[in-house]
N, C-alpha and C positions, 0 to 999 in steps of 0.2 A: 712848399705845399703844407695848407696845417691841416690836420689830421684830431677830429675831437674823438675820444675814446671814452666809450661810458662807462660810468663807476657807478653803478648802482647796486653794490654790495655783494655779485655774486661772479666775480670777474677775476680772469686771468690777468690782472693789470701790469705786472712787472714787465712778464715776456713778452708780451705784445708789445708793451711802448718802444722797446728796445729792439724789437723787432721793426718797427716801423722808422724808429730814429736812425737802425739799419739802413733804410730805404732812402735815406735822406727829408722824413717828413718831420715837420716840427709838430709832434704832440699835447695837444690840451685836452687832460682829461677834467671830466666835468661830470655834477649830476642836476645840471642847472636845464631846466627847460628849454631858457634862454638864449644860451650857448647852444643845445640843438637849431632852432630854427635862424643860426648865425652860422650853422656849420657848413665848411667848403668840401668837406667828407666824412662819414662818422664810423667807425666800427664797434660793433656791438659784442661783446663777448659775453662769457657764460661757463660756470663750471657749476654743476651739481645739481639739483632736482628741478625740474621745470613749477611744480607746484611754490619751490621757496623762491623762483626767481618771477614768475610771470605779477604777481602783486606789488614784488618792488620797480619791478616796468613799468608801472601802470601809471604813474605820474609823468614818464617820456611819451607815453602812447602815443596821444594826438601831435605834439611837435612831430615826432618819428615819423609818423605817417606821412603829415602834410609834405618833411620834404622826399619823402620816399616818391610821392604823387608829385613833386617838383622836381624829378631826378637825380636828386643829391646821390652821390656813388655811396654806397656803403658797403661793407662788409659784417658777417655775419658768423663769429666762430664758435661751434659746438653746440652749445645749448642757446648761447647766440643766434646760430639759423635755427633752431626749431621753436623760436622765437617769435618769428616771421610767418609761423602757421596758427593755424585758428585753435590746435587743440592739442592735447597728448594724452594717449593714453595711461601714462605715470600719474598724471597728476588729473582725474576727471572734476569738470565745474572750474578749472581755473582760465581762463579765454588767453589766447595769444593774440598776437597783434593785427593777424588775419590780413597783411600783406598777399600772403600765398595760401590759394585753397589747399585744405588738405590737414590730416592730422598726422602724427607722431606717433610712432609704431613700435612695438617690441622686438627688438631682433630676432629672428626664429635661427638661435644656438641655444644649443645645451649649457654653453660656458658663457655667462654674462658677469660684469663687462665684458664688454672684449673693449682689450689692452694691448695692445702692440703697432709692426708696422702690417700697411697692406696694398697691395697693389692698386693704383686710381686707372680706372680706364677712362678715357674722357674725349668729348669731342672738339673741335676747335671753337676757340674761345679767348676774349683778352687776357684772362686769368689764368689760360694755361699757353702763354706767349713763351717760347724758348724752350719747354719741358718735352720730353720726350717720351715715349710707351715704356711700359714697364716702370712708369714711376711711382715713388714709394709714398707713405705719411703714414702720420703717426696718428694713432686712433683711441680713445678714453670714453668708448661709451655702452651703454646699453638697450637705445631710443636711438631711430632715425625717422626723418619726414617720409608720407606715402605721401606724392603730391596727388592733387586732383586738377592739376594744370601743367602741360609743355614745361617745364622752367628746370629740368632737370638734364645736366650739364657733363655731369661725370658719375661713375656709379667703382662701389665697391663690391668683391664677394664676401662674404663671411657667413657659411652657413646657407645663404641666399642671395641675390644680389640686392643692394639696397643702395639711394639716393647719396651720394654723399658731396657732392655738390650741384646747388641751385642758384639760377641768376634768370630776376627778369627787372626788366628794364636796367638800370643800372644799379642792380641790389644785388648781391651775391650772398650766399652762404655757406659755409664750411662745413660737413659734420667731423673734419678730423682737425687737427691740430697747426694749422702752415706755421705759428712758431716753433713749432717742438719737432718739424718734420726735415730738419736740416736743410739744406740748399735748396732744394725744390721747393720747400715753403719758402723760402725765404722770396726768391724770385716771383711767386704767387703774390706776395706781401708788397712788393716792391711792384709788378706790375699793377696790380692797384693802385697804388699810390700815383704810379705815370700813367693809368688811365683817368683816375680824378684830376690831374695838373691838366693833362688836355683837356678836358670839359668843362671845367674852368674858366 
């Protein structure tokens, strides 16, 4: 299964590849338009401001979409899924890819980031194949999605309950870490990976 991983400069690239070569997928990272609208699966990562990452998207925008609207399976980690929303409050005037209604919200804690691990609650779903209640991940953020649409999958407490995974149609998104979250990511990682081989 190959697996394109975008590099557009604002990306967790080491751990994720290795995370996914984990799963047995073969990784082509790319920041080639190209290579999107060729890809059999794409995951989109994301570390740090929405305002310094949504302008370097902007040249994958339309490939992303088209195959997001073709079903292509993707994955969407951290700033990665809030990517997939129209807007964020961090960064106002900068447009996200507008896949999923809805913007990006401030977490209502005292203490931001929040940094650690935390309990996922989630309902059934490919992505949470084999996992069981009470499981953990690891979390790096300050911002999550408010959707304005169903597509919300699993949720976190902190302070509030908030979104912390989304999936519609065959698009998913993470707001915590599945490489950094030991086993249970990993197997997140990896069912991905054998839900895009079957769709395929």
């Amino acid at each position: 299964m190959r697996v394109t991983l975008l590099d557009y400069g604002v990306g967790n690239i080491h751990s994720l590849r290795k995370a996914l070569e984990r799963a047995r997928a073969e990784v082509h990272v790319t920041k080639d338009p190209k290579d999107v609208l060729a890809a059999e699966a794409i995951v989109l990562p994301g570390v740090g401001a929405f305002g310094e990452a949504a302008p370097r998207l902007k040249p994958l925008a339309k490939p992303l979409l088209a195959r997001l609207e073709e079903g292509t399976p993707l994955l969407g980690v951290c700033l990665g899924m809030q990517l997939l929303f129209e807007a964020s409050e961090e960064s106002p005037g900068d447009p996200g890819l507008a896949y999923m209604r809805g913007k990006v919200k401030r977490l209502a804690h005292d203490k931001l980031p929040h940094i650690g691990w935390n309990v996922l609650a989630f309902r059934e779903d490919d992505l949470f194949a084999g996992l069981s209640e009470g499981t953990h991940v690891y979390y790096v953020n300050s911002f999550a999605p408010a959707p304005e649409e169903p597509v919300t999958v699993a949720t976190t407490t902190y302070g509030s309950t908030f979104t912390a995974v989304v999936r519609k149609r065959n698009a998913w998104g993470t707001q915590f870490h599945p490489e950094k979250s030991g086993a249970a990511g990993l197997k997140m990682i990896d069912n991905f990976v054998r839900y895009a081989e079957a769709w395929r």
